[in-house]
C-alpha positions in Angstrom: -63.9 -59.3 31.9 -61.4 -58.1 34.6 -64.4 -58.0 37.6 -65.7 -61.1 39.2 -68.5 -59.7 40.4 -71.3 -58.6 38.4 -74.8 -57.1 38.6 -77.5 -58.7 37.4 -80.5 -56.4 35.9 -83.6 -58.0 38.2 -84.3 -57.9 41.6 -86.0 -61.4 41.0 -84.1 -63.7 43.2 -85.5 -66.9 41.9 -83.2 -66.0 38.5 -80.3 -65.0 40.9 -80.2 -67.9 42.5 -80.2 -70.2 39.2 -77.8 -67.4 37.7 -75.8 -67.9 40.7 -75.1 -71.3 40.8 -74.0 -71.6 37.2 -71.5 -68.6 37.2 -70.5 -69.6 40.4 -68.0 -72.5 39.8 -66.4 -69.8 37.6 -65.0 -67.7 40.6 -68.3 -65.1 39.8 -70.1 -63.2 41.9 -73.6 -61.8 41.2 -75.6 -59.6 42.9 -79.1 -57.9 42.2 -79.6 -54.3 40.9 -81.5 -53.7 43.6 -78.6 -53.9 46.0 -77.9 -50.2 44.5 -81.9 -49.5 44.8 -81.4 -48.9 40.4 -83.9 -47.8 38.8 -86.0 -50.0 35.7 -84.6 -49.6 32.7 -87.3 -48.4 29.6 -87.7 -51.5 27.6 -89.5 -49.5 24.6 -87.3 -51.5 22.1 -89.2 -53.8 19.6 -87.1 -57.0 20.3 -85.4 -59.2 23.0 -81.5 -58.5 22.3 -82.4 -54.8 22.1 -84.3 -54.5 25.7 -81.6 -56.8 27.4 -78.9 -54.6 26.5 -80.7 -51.5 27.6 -81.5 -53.5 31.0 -77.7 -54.1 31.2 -76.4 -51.1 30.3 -78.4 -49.3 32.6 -77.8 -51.7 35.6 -74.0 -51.2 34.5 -74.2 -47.1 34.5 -76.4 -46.8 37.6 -73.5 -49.6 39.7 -70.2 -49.3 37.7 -69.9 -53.0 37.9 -69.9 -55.7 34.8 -73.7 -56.5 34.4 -75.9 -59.1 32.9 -79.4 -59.1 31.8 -82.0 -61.2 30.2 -85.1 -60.7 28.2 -87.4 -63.4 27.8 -91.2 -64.0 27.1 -93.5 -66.4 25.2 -93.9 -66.8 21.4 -97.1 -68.0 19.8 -96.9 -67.9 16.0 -100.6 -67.9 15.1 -101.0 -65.2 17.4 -98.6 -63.0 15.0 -95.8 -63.3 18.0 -97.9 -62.5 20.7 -97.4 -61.9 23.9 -93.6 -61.6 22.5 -92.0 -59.0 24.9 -94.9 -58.1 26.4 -95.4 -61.3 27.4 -95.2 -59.5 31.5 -98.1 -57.2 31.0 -99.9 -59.1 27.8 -103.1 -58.6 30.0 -102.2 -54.6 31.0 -100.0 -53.0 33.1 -99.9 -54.5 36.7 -101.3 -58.1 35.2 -100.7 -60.8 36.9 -99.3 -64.6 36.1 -103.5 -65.6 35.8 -104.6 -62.6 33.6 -101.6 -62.8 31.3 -102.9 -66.7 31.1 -106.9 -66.0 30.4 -105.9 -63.6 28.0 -103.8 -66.2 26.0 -106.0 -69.1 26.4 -108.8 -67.0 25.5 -106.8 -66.2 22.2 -106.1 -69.4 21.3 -109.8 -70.8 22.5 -110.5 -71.8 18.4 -106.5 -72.6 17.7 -105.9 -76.5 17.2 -103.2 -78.6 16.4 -100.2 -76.8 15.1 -101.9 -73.5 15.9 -101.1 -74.1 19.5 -97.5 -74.0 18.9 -95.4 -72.2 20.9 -91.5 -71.0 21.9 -90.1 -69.6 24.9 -87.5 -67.0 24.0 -84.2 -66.2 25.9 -81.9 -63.2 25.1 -79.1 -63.0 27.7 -76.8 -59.6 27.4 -73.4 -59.1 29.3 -71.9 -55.5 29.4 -68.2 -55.2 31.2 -69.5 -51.2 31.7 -72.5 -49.0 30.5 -70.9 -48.3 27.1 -69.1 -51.5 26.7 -69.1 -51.7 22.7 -68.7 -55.5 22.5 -71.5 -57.2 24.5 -71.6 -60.7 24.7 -74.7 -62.0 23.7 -76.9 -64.9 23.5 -80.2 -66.4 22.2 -81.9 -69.3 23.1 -85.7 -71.2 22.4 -87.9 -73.5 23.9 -90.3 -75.0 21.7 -93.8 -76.6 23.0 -97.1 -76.0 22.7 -100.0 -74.3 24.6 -102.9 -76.7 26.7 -105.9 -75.7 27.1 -105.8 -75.6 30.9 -103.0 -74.7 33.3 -101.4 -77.7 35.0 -99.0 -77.9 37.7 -97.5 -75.9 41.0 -94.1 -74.9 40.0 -92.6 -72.6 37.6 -94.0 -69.1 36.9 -95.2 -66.9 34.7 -96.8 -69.1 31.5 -95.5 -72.4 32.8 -98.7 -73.6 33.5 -99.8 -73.6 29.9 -96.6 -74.3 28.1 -97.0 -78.3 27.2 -92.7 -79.0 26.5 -92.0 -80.7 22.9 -90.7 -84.5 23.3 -93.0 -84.1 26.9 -96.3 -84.8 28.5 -95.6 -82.0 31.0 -95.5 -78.5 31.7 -93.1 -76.5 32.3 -94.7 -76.0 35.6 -94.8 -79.7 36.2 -91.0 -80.1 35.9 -88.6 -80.6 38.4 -86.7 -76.9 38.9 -83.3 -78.7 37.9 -84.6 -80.2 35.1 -86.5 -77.2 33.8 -83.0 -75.3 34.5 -81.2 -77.7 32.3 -83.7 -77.8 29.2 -85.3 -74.1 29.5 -84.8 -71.2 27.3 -83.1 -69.0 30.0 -80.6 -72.3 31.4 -79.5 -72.8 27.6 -78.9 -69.0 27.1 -76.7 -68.7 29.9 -74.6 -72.1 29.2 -73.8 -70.0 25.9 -72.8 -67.3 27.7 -70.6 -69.2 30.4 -69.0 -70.8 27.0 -68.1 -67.2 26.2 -66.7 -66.3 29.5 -64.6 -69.6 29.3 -63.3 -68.8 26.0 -62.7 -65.3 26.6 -60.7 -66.2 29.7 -58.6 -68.3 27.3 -60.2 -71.7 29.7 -61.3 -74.5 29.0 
């Protein structure tokens, strides 16, 4: 990448800041999209990879800087994938963090044991311009299972509910550096920070 700045495809500053301070040691700077007021991207695509890159590329078009994006939601086999990617508005348009959660737990109400299973999914795009025909891309999971009652004050989204494998707690329950370490969206972006390194011929 010749930029060191990039533009990241939110406007959520919570994933700014935790973007921020593990690109930052590398001499990169990244702003939100909505420093250039850009529009959302459609995210009609049937998986991850493919609605990151359209959130990248668009952020990329609309700002004519380097951009990143992610795409991430929650997994439940038994529930055929569900919410998957639309894990944001699993309860409707407009849902909120609580309806997404009674819609799930009301899904699972009868699911026991191994039915309750569950993965966080990460997929992290990073386009050097809007047509940029070699992306860098990564994947990532975070495997737990869903309780049956939301516990803990931190986190958003599904935390509340997602139990973490090899854990008692939720991911709401866990300190924000430690969730950063172990979460789907922290491994995805060590990856890609890997790929930067090597790219830049670093160590």
């Amino acid at each position: 990448m010749k930029s060191t700045e990039f533009v990241l495809a939110s406007g959520n500053r919570g994933k700014l800041q935790e973007i921020s301070d593990m690109l930052g040691p590398l001499g990169l700077v990244v702003h939100p999209q909505s420093d250039w007021s850009v529009p959302e991207a459609e995210e009609v695509a049937p998986t991850f990879i493919e609605n990151a890159l359209a959130k990248a590329r668009n952020a990329a078009r609309y700002t004519g800087l380097a951009s990143l994006a992610d795409d991430s939601g929650l997994v439940v086999p038994s529930l055929n994938g569900e919410p998957g990617i639309y894990s944001a508005r699993y309860a409707g348009a407009g849902a909120d963090d609580r309806s997404n959660i009674n819609k799930l737990l009301a899904a699972l109400e009868q699911h026991t044991g191994t039915e309750r299973r569950a993965y966080f999914y990460c997929a992290m795009v990073l386009v050097s311009m809007a047509d940029d025909p070699a992306p860098l891309m990564t994947t990532a999971r975070w495997h737990g299972r869903i309780l049956r009652s939301p516990r803990g004050e931190g986190g958003f989204g599904y935390d509340p509910v997602f139990a973490v494998r090899g854990s008692q707690c939720s991911a709401a329950e866990l300190e924000p550096e430690h969730k950063h370490r172990i979460s789907h969206r922290g491994q995805a972006l060590r990856e890609l920070v890997a790929q930067l390194r090597e790219q830049a011929g670093t160590c």
